[in-house]
BATOR-617206 format. One record per residue: residue in three letters; x, y, z of N, C-alpha, C in turn. Coordinates in steps of 0.05 Angstrom, whole numbers, plus 32768, in hexadecimal, padded with zeros to 4 digits. Layout:
BEGIN
AlaXYZXYZXYZ ...
***
This chain:
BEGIN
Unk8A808AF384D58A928B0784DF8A838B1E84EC Unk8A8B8B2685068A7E8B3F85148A838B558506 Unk8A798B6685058A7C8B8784FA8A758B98850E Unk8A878BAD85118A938BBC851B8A8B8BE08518 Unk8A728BDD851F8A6D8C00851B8A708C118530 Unk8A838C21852C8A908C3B853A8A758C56853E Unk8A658C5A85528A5E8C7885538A6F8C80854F Unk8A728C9B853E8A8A8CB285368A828CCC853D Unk8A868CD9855B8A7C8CF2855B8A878D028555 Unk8AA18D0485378AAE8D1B85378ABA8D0E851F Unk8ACF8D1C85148ADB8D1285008AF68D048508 Unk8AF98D1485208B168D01852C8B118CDF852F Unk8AF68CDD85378AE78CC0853D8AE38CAD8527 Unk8ADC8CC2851B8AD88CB684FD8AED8CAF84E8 Unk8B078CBB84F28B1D8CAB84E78B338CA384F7 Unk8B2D8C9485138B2A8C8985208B218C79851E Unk8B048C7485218AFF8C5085188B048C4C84FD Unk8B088C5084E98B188C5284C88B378C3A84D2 Unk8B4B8C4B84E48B608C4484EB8B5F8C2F84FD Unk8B468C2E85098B4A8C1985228B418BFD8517 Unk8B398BFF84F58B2D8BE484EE8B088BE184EE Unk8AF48BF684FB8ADC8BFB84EE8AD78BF684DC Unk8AB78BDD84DB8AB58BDD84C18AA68BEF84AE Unk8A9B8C0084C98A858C1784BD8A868C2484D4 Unk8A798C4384D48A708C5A84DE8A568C6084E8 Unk8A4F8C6F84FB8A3B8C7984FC8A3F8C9B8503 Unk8A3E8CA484E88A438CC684F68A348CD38500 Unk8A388CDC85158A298CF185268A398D0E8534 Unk8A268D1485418A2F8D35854E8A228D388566 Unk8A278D45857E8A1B8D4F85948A158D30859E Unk8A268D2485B28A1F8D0885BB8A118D1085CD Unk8A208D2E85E28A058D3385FD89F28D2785F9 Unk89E88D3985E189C58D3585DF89C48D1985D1 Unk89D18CFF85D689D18CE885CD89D28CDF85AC Unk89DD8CF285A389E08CF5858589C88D0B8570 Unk89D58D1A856489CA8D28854B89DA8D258534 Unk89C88D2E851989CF8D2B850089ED8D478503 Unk89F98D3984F98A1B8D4984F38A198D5484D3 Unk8A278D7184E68A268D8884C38A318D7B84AF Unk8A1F8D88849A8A288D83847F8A4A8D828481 Unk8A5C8D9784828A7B8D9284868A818D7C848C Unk8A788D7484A68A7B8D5884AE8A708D3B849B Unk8A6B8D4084988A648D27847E8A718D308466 Unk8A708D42845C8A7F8D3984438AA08D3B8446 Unk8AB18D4A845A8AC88D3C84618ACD8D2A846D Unk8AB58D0F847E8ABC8CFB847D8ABA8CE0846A Unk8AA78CEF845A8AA18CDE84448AC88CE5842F Unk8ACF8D0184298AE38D0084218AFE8CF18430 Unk8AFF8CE7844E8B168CDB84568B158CC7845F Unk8AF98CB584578AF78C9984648AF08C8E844D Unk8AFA8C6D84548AEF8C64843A8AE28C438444 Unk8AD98C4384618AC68C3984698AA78C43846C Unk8A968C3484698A768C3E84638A718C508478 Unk8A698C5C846F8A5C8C7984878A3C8C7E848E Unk8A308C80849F8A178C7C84A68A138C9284B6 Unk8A028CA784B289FC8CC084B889E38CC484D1 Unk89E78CC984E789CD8CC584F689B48CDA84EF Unk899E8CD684E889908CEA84DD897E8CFA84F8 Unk89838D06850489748D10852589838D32852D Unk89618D398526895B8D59852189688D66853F Unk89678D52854C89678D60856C89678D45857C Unk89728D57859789708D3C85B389568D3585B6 Unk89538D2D85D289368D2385DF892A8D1285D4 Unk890A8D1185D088F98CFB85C789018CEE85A4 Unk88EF8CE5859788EE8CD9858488D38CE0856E Unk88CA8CF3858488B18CF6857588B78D168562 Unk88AF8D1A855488B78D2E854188A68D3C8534 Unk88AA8D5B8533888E8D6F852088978D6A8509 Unk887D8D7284F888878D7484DE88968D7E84CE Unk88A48D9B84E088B78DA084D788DB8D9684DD Unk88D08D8584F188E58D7484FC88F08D6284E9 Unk88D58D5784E088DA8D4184C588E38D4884AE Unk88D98D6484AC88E98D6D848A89058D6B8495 Unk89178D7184A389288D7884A189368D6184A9 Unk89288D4584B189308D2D84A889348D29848A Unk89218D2B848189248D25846389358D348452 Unk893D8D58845B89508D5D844D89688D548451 Unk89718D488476898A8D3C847789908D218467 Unk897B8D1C845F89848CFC845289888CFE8439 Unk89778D15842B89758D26840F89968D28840D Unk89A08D37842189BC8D4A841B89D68D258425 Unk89CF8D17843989DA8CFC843889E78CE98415 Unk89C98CE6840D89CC8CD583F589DE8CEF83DC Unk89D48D0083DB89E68D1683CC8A048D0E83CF Unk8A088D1383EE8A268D0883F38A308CEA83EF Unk8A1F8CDD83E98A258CC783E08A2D8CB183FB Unk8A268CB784138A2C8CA084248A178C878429 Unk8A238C7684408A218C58843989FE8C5D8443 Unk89F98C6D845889DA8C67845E89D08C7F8473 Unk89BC8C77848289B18C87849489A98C8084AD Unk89A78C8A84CC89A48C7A84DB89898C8B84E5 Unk89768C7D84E289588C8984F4894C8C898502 Unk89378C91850D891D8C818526890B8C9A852A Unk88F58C91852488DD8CA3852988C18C8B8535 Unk88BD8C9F854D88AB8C92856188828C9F855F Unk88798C91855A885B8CA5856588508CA6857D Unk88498CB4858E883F8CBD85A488398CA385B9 Unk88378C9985A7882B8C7985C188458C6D85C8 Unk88618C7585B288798C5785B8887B8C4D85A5 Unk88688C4D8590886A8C33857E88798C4C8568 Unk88858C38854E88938C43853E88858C4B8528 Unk888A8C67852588808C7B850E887D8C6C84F3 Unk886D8C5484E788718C4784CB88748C5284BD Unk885D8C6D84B688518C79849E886D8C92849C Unk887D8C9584AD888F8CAE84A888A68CA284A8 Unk88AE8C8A84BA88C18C7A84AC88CA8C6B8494 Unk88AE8C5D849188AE8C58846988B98C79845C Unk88B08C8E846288BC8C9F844A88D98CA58452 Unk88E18C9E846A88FE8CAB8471890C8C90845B Unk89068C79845889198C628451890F8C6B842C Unk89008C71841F88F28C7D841589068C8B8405 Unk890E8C9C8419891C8CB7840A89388CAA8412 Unk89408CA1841A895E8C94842589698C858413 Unk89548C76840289558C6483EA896C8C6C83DD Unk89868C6183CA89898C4283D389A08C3A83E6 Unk89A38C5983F889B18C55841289A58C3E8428 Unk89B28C33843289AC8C22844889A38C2F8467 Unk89908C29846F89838C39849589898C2884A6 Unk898B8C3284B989918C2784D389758C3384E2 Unk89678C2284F189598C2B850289608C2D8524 Unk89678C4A8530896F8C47854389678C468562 Unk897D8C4A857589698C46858C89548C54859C Unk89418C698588892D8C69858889208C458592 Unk89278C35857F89168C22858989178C1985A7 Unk892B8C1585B289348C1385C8891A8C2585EA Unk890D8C3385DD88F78C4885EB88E08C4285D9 Unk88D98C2F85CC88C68C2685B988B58C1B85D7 Unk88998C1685CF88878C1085DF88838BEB85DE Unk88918BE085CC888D8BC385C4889E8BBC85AE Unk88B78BAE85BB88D58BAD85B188C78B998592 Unk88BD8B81859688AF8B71858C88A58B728575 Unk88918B84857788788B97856688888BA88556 Unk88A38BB3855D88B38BC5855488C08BBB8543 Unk88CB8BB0854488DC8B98853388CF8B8F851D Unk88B38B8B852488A68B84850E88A58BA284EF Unk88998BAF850888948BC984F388B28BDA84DF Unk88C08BCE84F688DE8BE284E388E08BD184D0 Unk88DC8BB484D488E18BA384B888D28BA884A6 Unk88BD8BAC84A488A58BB1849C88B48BD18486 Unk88B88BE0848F88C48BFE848588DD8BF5846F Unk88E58BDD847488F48BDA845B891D8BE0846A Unk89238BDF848A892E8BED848B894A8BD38496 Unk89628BD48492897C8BC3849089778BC184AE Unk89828BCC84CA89898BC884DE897C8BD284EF Unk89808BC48508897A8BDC851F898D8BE1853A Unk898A8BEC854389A38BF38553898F8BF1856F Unk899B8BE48583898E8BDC859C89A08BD285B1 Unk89988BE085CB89A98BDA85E789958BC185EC Unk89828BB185E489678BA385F689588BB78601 Unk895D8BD2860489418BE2860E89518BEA8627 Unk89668BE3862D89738BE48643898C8BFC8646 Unk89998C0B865989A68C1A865C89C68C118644 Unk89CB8BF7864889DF8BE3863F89D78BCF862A Unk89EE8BCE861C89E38BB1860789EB8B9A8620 Unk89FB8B95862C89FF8B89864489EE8B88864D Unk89E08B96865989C28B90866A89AF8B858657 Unk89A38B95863D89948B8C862D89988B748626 Unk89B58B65862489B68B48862589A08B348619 Unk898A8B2B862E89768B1C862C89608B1F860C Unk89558B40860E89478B4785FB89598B4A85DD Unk89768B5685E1897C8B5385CA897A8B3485B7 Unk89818B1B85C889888B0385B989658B0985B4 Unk89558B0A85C989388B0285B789348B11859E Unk89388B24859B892F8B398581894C8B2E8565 Unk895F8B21857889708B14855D89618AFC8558 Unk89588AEB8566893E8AD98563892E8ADE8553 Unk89218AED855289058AF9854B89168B058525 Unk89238B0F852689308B1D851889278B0384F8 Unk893B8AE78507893A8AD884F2894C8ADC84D4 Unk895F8AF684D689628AF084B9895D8B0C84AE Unk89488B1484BE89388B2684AA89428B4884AF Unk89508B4F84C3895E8B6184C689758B6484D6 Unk89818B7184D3899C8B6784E489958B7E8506 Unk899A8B6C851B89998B79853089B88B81853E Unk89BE8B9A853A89D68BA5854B89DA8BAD8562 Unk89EC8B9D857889EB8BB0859689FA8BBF8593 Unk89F58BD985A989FD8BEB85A789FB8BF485CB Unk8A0F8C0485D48A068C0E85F18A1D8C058608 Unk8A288C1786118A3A8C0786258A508BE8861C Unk8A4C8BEB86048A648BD185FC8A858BDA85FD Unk8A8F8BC886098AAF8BCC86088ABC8BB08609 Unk8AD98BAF86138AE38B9B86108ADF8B808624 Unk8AD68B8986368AD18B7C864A8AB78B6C8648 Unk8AA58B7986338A868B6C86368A808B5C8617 Unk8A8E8B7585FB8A8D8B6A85E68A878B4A85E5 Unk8A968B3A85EB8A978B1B85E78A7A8B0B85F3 Unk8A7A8B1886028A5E8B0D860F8A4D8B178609 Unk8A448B3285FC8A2F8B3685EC8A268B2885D5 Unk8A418B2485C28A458B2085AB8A328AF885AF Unk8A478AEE85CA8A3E8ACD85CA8A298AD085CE Unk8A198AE085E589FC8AD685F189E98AE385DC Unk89E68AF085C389D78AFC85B989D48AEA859D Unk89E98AEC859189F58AD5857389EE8B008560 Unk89F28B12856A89F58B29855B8A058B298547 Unk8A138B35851F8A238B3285178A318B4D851E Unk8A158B65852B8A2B8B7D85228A288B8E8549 Unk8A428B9185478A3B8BA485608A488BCC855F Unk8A358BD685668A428BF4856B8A478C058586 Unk8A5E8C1085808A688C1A85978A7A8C36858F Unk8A7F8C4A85A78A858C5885968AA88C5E859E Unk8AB68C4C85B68ACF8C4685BD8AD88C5C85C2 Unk8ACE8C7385D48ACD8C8C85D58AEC8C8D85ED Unk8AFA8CA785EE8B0C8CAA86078B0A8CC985F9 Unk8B118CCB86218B188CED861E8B328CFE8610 Unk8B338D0B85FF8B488D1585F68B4C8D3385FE Unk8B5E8D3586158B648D4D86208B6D8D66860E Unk8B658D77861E8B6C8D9D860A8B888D9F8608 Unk8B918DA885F68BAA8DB885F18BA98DDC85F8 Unk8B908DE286068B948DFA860C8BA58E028623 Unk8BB08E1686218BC48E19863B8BBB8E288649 Unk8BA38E47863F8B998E58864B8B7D8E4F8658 Unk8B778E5386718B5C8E4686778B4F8E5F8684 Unk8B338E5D86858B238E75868C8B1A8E6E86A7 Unk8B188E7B86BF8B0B8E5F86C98AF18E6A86D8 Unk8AE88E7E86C88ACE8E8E86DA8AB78E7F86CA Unk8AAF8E6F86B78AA18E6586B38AA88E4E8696 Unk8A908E3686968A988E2286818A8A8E298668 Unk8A8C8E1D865F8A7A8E1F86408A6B8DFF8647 Unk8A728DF7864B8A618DD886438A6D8DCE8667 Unk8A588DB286668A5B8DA5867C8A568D8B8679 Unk8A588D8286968A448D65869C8A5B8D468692 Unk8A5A8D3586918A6C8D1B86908A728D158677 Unk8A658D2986648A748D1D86488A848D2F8642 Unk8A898D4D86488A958D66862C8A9B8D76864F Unk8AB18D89864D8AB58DA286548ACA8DA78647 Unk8ADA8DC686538AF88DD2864B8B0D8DBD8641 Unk8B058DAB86558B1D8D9A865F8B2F8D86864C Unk8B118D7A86448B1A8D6686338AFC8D5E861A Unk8AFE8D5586048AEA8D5185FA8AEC8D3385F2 Unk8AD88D2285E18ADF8D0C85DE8AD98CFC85BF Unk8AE88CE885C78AEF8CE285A48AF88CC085AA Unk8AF08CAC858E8AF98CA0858E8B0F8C90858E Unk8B168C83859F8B368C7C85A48B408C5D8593 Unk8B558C61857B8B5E8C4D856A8B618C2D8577 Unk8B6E8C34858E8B778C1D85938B648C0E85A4 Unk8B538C1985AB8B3B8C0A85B48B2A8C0085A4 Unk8B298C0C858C8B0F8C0085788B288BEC856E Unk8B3E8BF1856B8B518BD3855E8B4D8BB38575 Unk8B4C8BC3858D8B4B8BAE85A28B348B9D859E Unk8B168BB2859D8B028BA1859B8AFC8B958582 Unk8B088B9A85728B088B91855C8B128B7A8550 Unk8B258B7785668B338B5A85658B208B438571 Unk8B118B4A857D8AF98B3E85948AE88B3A8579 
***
């Protein structure tokens, strides 16, 4: 059976894919910056109104993968304050300067995550040796990884994902993730033999404000303004879900 994980950038999303049939979560905050760790509030009232597994993205900030040391404590206190709350796991990726994956700081993130379940994320995807990578996250002790193939798309990534489900063998589960919808789902799902795919089934959900300012925005650019913000839509994760 395929499984079904919802990015959740909000709590509307998050009970949203709940209703749309999700078999799990990935909670996050600030998608702009391609996902960060979501406030404490936010986790423990979705942990209070869902009663599908919840998976917390652990990421201090946007941009690279590479991280100071004070970057990392405050990994470890998010996963500290995670297992407290009692959810299903954590989603990670730490890179070292060359591309290749951080071992020695990823063993302590899975470490301290213990006996929550990790996701390793697409950090790997900007890894210097998809291959070599694969090896080492297994190596860390860690459930999944989350991967477009290295590619903009799990659609494009196509080719590399089935190899790394190849390579995989058994030994960790490889999840696409990236540009999937209804139109491509099925053919990812055939050409790869993947069990789990994530997506985050996003649509714009327009303002109820009536008063508008219009001398300047607060936010911009193709994901967020005044206008409309965005959230996951029910009947799309039911659709692909039926897929």
């Amino acid at each position: 059976m395929m499984k079904l994980e919802i990015c959740a950038i909000n709590l509307e999303s998050a009970i949203a894919a709940q209703e749309g049939g999700a078999d799990r979560i990935e909670l996050c905050d600030n998608i702009i910056e391609g996902g960060t760790t979501p406030s404490a509030a936010t986790i423990r009232l979705a942990k209070k109104l869902l009663t599908i597994p919840i998976n917390v993205l652990i990421r201090p900030r946007g941009g690279d993968f590479l991280y100071s040391d004070l970057e990392f404590e405050n990994m470890i206190e998010d996963i500290k304050f995670c297992k407290e709350s009692r959810v299903n796991g954590v989603v990670i990726g730490i890179l070292k300067k060359d591309g290749s994956v951080d071992i020695e700081r990823t063993k302590l993130l899975v470490k301290e995550a213990w006996p929550m379940e990790v996701t390793f994320h697409r950090a790997f995807d900007v890894c210097n040796d998809p291959f070599q990578a694969i090896e080492d996250i297994i190596k860390c002790g860690i459930e999944r990884i989350l991967t477009s193939g290295q590619e903009k798309t799990a659609f494009e990534g196509i080719a590399l994902i089935k190899q790394l489900q190849e390579k995989a063998n058994g030994r960790i589960i490889i999840m696409a993730g990236s540009g999937i919808n209804k139109s491509n789902i099925n053919d990812i799902i055939d050409k790869t033999a993947v069990t789990e795919i994530h997506l985050s089934a996003k649509a714009k959900v327009p303002t109820k404000m009536e008063y508008k300012q219009n001398k300047l925005s607060m936010s911009g650019g193709e994901w967020a303004n005044e206008e409309f913000y965005w959230a996951s839509d029910v009947e799309v994760i039911m659709v692909l879900k039926e897929h």
